[in-house]
N, C-alpha and C positions, 0 to 999 in steps of 0.2 A: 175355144176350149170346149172339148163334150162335156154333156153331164155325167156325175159321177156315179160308175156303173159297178159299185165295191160290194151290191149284191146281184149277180149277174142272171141271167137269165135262164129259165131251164134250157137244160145241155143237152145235146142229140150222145145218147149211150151205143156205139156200139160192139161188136165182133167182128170175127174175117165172115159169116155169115151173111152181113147184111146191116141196113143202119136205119134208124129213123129219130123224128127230133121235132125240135119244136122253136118258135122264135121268138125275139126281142124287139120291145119299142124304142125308137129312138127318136132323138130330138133334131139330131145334125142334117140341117139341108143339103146336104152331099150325099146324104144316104138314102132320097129320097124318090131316085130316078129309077126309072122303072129297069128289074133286072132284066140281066140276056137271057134268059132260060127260068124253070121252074126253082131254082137256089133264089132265096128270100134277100133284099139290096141289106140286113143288116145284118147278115151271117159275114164276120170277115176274112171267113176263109173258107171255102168249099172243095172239098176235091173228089171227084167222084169217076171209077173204072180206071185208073191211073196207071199205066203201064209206060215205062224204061227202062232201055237196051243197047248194052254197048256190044259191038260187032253178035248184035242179033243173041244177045245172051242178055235174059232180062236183071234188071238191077232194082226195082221194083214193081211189084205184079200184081194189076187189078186194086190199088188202092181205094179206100173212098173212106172217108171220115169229113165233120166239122166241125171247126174250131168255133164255141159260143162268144159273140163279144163281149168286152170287158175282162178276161179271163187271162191266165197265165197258164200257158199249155208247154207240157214238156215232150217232146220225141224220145222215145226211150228205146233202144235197143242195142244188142251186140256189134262189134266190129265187122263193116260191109253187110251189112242189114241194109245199107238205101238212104243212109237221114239224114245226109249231104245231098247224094243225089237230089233227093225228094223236098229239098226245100231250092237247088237252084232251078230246078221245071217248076214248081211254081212261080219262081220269076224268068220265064222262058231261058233261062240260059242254058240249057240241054233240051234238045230235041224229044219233043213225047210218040212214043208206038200209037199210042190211041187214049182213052178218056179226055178228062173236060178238069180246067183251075179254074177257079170265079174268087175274085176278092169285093166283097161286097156285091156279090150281083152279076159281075161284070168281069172281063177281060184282064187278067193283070195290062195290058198295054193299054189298057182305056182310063186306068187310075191307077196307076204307078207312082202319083207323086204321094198317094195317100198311105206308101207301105216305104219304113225304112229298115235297111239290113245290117246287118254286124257279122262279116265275114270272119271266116277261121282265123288267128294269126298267123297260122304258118302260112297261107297262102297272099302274103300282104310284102311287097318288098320294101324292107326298111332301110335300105340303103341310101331311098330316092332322098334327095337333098331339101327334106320343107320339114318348119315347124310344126310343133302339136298343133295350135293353130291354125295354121293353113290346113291341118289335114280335115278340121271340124268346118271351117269354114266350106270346102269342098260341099259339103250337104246342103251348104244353099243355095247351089249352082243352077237349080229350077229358078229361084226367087231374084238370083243376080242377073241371069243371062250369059250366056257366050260372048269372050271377048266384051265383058261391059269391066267396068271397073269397081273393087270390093270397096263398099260403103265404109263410115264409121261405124253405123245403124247395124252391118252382118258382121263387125268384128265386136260388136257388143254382144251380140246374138251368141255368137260363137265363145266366147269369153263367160258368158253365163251357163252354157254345157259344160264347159271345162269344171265351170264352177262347182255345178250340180252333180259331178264325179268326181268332187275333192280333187283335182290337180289343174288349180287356175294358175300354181305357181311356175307352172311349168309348160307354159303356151307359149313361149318361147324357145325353148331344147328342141334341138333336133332330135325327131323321133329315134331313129338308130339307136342317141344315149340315152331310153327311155328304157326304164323293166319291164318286164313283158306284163304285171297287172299295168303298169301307165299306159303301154303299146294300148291293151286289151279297153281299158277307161278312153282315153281317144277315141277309137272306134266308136265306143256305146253314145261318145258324145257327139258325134259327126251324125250319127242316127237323130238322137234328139234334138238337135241342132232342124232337124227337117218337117218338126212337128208332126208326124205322121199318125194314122189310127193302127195301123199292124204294125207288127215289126217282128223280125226277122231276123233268129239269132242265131248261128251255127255254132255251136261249145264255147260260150262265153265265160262259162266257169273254168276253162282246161288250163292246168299248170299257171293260176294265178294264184296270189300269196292272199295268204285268209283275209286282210284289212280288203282288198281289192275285190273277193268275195262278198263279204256282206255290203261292199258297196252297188255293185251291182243289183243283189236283192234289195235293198234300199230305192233301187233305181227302178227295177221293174212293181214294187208295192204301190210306189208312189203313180206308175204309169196307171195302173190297175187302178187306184180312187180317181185318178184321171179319164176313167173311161176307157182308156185305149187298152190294144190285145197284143201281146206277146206270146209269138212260137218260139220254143227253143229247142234244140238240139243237147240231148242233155245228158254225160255218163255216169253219174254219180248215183246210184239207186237210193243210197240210203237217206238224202236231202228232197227228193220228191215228194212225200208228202208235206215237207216241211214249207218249200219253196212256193209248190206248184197248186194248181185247183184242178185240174186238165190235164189227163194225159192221154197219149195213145205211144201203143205199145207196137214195136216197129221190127221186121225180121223176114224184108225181102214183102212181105203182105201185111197187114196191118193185123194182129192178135187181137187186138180189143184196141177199145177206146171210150172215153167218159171221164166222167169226174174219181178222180184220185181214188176217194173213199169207196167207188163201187168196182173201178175195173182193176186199180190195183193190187192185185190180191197175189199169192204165194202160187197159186194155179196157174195163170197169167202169166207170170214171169216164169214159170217153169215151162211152157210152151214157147213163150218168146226166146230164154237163154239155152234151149233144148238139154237141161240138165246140170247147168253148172249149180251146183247144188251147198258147198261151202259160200259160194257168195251171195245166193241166196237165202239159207240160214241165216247170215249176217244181216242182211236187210230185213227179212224177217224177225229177230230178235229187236235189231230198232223201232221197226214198226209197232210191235210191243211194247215196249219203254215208252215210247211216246204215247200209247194209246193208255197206257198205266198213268202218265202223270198229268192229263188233261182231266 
């Protein structure tokens, strides 16, 4: 387990401009190997000139931002802005036109067992015939092996993630007759299940029912006094500062990015949404209320 990083380290601020920042000490001898390039081994996310294109039409352009460890970072932007895209090229699973991902340092390929994901639900076929269980168990398919057989030791393991997202009682139901917040809690547990230092979330909040909501934020607080860093893909404007400490603000190129309280601002989002301007207000006036009753 890392040490607890629940006051994090100063955060690289930027804009579509340009970026610079600063870093973190750590204690974890895994983060201690020398990086591939001038990105610091305890930044655990870097991305820097990040360009993707499908049929030669970019889908994100010239990216660069990073993610400070210990933090809770949300991706924010409009519908086809890039923040699916932009988080499966960081786990190579779309081809990149050009720039550089480093997670700690390094290669997602070179330490991939150190970053765990929690895919969309729609894209997850629930048809397939296994329990909530087996599907958390799955995350520990680095620790089990190929073709080895599942311990008592990974069905404890896995039985304490379930735990940790409130539905132990139900590591036996086939996923199918699960609700989409149980669907959505499996997933986050299959993640945790992997112990990882990033993690990687594409709209984990989407069309779950509020108990499954603040279970989640319960899951990523706790990740965060744990040290570890959570990206998320995230659409709900008005729960970001609530949630979040990190954001960057996403619309085909990166608008800003930084800590919540500097880059989130009314300007910001009026560049990133190019005008939607009632739902703006709306978060706007949250942002108020909240800042009224602290």
């Amino acid at each position: 387990m890392t040490h607890d990083r629940s006051d994090p380290a100063p955060s690289r601020t930027s804009t579509a401009d340009g970026h610079s920042g600063g870093t973190a000490r750590s204690d974890d001898p895994r983060r201690s190997a020398a990086p591939s390039s001038g990105c610091p081994a305890d930044i655990p996310l870097s991305v820097s000139d990040l360009t993707v294109a499908w049929d030669r039409k970019p889908v994100v352009w010239d990216v660069a931002f990073d993610v400070p460890p210990g933090t809770l970072t949300a991706i924010v932007g409009p519908n086809g802005a890039g923040k699916s895209t932009l988080l499966r090229s960081v786990m190579d699973l779309v081809p990149r036109v050009s720039g550089r991902v480093e997670i700690f340092g390094r290669p997602y390929r070179v330490c991939r067992d150190r970053v765990g994901y929690v895919p969309q639900r729609e894209s997850i076929d629930w048809d397939f015939p296994v329990h909530a269980l087996d599907v958390v168990t799955m995350g520990l398919y680095r620790e089990i092996g190929w073709c080895r057989p599942i311990r008592r030791t990974h069905r404890e393991q896995a039985m304490q993630a379930l735990d940790r997202v409130g539905i132990a009682d139900l590591a036996f139901r086939q996923i199918s007759q699960l609700s989409g917040g149980q669907q959505q809690r499996t997933f986050l547990a299959r993640a945790l299940v992997q112990n990882a230092d990033l993690y990687l979330m594409d709209e984990p909040f989407a069309a779950v029912d509020a108990a499954t909501e603040r279970a989640i934020v319960d899951v990523l607080r706790d990740m965060k006094q744990h040290g570890k860093t959570a990206v998320v893909i995230h659409h709900d404007l008005q729960t970001v500062p609530e949630y979040f400490d990190h954001v960057v603000l996403l619309n085909m190129r990166v608008v800003a990015s930084g800590p919540v309280r500097e880059v989130f601002t009314s300007d910001n989002l009026q560049k990133t949404y190019g005008g939607r301007l009632t739902l703006l207000e709306e978060v706007g006036e949250a942002m108020r209320r909240r800042e009224r009753s602290l």
